[in-house]
N, C-alpha and C positions, 0 to 999 in steps of 0.2 A: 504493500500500500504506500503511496506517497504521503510525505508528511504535511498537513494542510493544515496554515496559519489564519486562512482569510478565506471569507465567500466572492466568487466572482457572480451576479447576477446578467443574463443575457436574456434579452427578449425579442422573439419573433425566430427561435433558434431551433424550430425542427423542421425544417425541409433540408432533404439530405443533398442539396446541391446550395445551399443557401452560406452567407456569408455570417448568419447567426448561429448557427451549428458549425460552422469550421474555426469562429470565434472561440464557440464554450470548448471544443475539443483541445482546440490549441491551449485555452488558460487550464483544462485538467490536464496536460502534457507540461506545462510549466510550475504545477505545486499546487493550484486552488481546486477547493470546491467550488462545484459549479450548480446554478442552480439553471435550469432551462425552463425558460416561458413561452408560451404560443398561442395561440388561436385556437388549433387543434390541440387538445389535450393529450389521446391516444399518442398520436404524432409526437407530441413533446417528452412521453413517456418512451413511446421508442428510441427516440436520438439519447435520453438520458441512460438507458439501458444498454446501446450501444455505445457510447461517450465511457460510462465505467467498464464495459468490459475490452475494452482499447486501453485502456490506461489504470483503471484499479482505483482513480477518484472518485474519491465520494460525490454522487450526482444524484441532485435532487428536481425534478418534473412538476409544473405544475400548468392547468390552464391559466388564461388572461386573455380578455378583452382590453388594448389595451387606452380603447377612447373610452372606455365605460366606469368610470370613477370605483363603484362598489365591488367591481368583477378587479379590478388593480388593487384594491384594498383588500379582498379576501385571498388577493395572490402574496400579499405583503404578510397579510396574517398568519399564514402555511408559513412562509417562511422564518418567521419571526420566530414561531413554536418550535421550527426543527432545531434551531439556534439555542433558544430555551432550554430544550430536552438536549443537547450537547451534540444531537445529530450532525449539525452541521457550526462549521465557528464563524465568527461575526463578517456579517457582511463589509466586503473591502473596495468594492468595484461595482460599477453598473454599467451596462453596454448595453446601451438605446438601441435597436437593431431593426424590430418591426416596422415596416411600412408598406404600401403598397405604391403602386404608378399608373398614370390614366394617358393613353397617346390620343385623348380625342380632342380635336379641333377646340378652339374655347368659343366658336360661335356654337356650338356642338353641346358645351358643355350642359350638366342642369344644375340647381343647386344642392339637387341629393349628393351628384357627385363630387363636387365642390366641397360640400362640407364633408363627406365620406376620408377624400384624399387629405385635407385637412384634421381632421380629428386622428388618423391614424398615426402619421407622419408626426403633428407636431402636438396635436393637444395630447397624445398617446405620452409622448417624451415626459411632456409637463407633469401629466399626471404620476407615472412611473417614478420620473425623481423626485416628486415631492413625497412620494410616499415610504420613499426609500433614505432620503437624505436625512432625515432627523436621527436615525443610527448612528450615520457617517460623521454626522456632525460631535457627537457624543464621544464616536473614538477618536478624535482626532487627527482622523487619517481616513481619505478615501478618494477615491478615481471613478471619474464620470466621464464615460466617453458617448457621443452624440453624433447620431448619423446624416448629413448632408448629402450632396452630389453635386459631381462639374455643375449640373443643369442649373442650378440656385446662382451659379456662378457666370455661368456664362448665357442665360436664358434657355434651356432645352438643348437641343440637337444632340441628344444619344437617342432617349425614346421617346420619356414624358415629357406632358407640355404645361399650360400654363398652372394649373392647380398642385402640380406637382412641386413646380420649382418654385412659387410662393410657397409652398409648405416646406421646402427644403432651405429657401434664404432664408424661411423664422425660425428652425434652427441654431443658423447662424446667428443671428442676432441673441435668443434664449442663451447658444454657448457663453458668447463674450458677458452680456449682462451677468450673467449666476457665477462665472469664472472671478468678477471682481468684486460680488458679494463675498464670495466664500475662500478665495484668497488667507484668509485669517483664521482659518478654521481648519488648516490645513489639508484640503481638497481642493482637487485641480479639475478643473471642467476643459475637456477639449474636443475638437471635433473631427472627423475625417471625411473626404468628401471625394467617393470613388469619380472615377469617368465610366468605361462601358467596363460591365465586369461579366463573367462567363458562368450565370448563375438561371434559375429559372422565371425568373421574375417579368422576363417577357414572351412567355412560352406561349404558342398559340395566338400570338399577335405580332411576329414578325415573318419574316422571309428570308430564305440564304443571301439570297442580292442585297439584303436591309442589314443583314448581320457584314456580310462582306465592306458594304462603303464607311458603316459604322469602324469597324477594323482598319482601314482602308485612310484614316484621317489621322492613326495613333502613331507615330514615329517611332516608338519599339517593335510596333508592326504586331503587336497580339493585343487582346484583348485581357484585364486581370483576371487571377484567379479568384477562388474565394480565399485561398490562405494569404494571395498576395494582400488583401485586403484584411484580416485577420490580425498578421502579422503585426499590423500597424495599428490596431486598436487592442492588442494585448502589452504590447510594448508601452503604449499609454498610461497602462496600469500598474508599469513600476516604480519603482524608487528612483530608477534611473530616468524617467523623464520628469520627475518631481520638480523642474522649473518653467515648463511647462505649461501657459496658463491662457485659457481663451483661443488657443490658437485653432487653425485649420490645417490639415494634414492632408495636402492633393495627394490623391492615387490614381491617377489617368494619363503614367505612361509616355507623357510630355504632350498630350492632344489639347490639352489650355495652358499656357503659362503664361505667369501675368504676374 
């Protein structure tokens, strides 16, 4: 068994090609417990089951809705209680991970979907750390990592379009605000903000010619993985980027630099 000092929480982390399940694998490969959050419950249980029997960390599964205030509060409570009972030790880390994306026109759009891609993306984040940060705050040590994309950056042009990438700049803006509250309380708030990554998230709504020209713009000439993306939001979580503070962390390969 590895020896586990700290809880890493990941949410939106069981599809088995996703960027939040090769997050939670990689932080039980580096020493933490990991707790895994999802949509799909089943699903979050499997990647948790699969996650310990790869590595031998203690992983803990639970559902979450994660726009839905009381479905995030009773994800917080399970957790709280394992921590309690010594199952699992104090949460150390949180990786924003769930979101979803919408490629439809914004003359296109409605406002179901508007506020859909909103409330996952960013009011999801909100509610998650705030349910989570009073822990963090208490031990005086903790890492919050928050998910963007090039598109918030540079308006679209990977998949999603406008609801996306306003939900993906208020991120942005959420990072650096909470990063200068919490400065003093020793928790770093930062963000990372893929470009195109090789995950499932646009399955079924694109095409090899759409995947090609997307590739086709990135001067490393691929597209990221999930652990290249991974990588970089586990690394956030340690000691060693402990100065660190509000920042944005591009992962897109050199397709935006600015």
């Amino acid at each position: 068994m590895t020896s586990i000092q700290r809880t890493a929480v990941v949410t939106g982390a069981a599809a088995p090609r996703g960027i939040g399940k090769s997050a939670a694998l990689r932080y039980a490969r580096e020493g933490w417990a990991v707790v895994v959050l999802d949509l799909d419950e089943p699903a979050a249980k499997a990647a948790a089951e699969d996650i310990a029997a790869q590595t031998g960390a203690t992983v803990f599964a639970h559902g979450i809705d994660v726009a839905d205030e009381p479905s995030v509060q009773a994800a917080y409570d399970a957790v709280r209680a394992e921590v309690a009972a010594g199952r699992l030790p104090a949460v150390g880390a949180l990786a924003n991970i769930a979101g979803i994306t919408s490629p439809v026109p914004f003359l296109e759009t409605t406002l179901d979907l508007w506020n859909k891609v909103l409330a996952v993306n960013a009011t999801g984040t909100y509610l998650v750390t705030k349910a989570f940060l009073p822990d963090l705050i208490e031990a005086g040590w903790g890492r919050i990592v928050t998910m963007s994309s090039v598109s918030a950056q540079q308006g679209g042009g990977v998949f999603g379009k406008t609801p996306y990438c306003a939900a993906k700049a208020a991120i942005l803006g959420f990072t650096k605000s909470l990063a200068k509250e919490l400065g003093a309380a020793g928790i770093t708030v930062n963000a990372v903000a893929p470009g195109a990554v090789d995950t499932d998230i646009r399955a079924g709504a694109t095409t090899p010619e759409l995947e090609d020209a997307i590739t086709s713009g990135i001067p490393i000439g691929r597209q990221a993985t999930v652990d290249d993306v991974a990588a970089v939001i586990t690394w956030l979580s340690t000691d060693d980027a402990g100065y660190l503070q509000g920042t944005t962390i591009d992962i897109n390969g050199g397709s935006f630099l600015h």
